[in-house]
TORBAGU-786817 format. One line per 4 residues: their letters; for each residue x, y, z of C-alpha. Coordinates in steps of 0.25 Angstrom, whole numbers, plus 5000, padded with zeros to 4 digits. Layout:
<pts>
A) X Y Z | ...
</pts>
This chain:
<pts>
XXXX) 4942 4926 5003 | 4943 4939 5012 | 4954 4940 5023 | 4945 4937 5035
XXXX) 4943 4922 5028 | 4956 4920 5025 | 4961 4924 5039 | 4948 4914 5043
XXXX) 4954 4904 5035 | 4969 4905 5040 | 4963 4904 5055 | 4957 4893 5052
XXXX) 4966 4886 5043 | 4976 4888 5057 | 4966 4883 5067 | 4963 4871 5058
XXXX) 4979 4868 5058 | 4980 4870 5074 | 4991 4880 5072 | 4982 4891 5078
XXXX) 4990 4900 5087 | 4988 4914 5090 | 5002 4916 5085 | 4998 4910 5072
XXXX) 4986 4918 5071 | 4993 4930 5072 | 5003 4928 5064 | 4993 4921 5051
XXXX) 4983 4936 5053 | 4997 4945 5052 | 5002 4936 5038 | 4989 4936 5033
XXXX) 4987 4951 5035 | 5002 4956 5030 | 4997 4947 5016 | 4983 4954 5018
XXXX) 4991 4969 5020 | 5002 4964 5008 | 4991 4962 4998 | 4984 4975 5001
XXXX) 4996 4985 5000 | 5000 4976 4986 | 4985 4977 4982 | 4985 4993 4986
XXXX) 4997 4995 4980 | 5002 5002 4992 | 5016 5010 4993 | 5022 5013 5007
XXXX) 5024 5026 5010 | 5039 5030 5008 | 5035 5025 4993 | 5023 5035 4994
XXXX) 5031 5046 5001 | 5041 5046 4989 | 5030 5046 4978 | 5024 5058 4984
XXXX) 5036 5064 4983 | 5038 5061 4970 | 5024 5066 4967 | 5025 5078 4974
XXXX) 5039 5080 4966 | 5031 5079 4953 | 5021 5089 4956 | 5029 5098 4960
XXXX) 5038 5096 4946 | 5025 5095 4940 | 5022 5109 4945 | 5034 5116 4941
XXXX) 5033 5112 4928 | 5019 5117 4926 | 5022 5131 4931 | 5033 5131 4922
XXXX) 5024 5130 4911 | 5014 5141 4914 | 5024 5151 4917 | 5030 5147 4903
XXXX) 5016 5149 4897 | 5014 5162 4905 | 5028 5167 4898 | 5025 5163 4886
X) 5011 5172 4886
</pts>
C-alpha cells in the first residue's frame, strides 16, 4: 500500500468517525510523515553530521599515517640499493 493510500485511508477513517478537524488533520499528516522520515533515515542507514564530521577525521588521520608509512618504506628500499 503506498503512502498517498494510507494517508487516503486515515482521512477517511476520520471523516467516517466525525472527528475531522483541521487541527486533526494536521496533526495525523505531521505523525504519519515523522514515521514516514523515521523509516527512511533507519532504512538508509543515515548518520548525522557531527557523526560524519568525526569519521572523516578519522579517515583523513589514517591516510595521512597511511602515507607516512609508505614513504618510509621507499626511502628504506632506496637506502638499501
Amino acid at each position: 500500500m503506498s503512502n498517498s493510500e494510507k494517508l487516503l485511508k486515515t482521512l477517511s477513517s476520520l471523516v467516517e468517525n466525525g472527528i475531522l478537524t483541521s487541527k486533526d488533520i494536521k496533526k495525523e499528516i505531521s505523525t504519519d510523515l515523522k514515521f514516514t522520515r523515521d523509516k527512511l533515515i533507519n532504512k538508509f542507514q543515515l548518520v548525522s553530521r557531527e557523526e560524519f564530521e568525526i569519521l572523516k577525521k578519522l579517515v583523513q588521520k589514517q591516510e595521512l599515517a597511511i602515507r607516512k608509512l609508505s614513504n618510509r618504506k621507499k626511502t628504506k628500499k632506496v637506502k638499501k640499493s
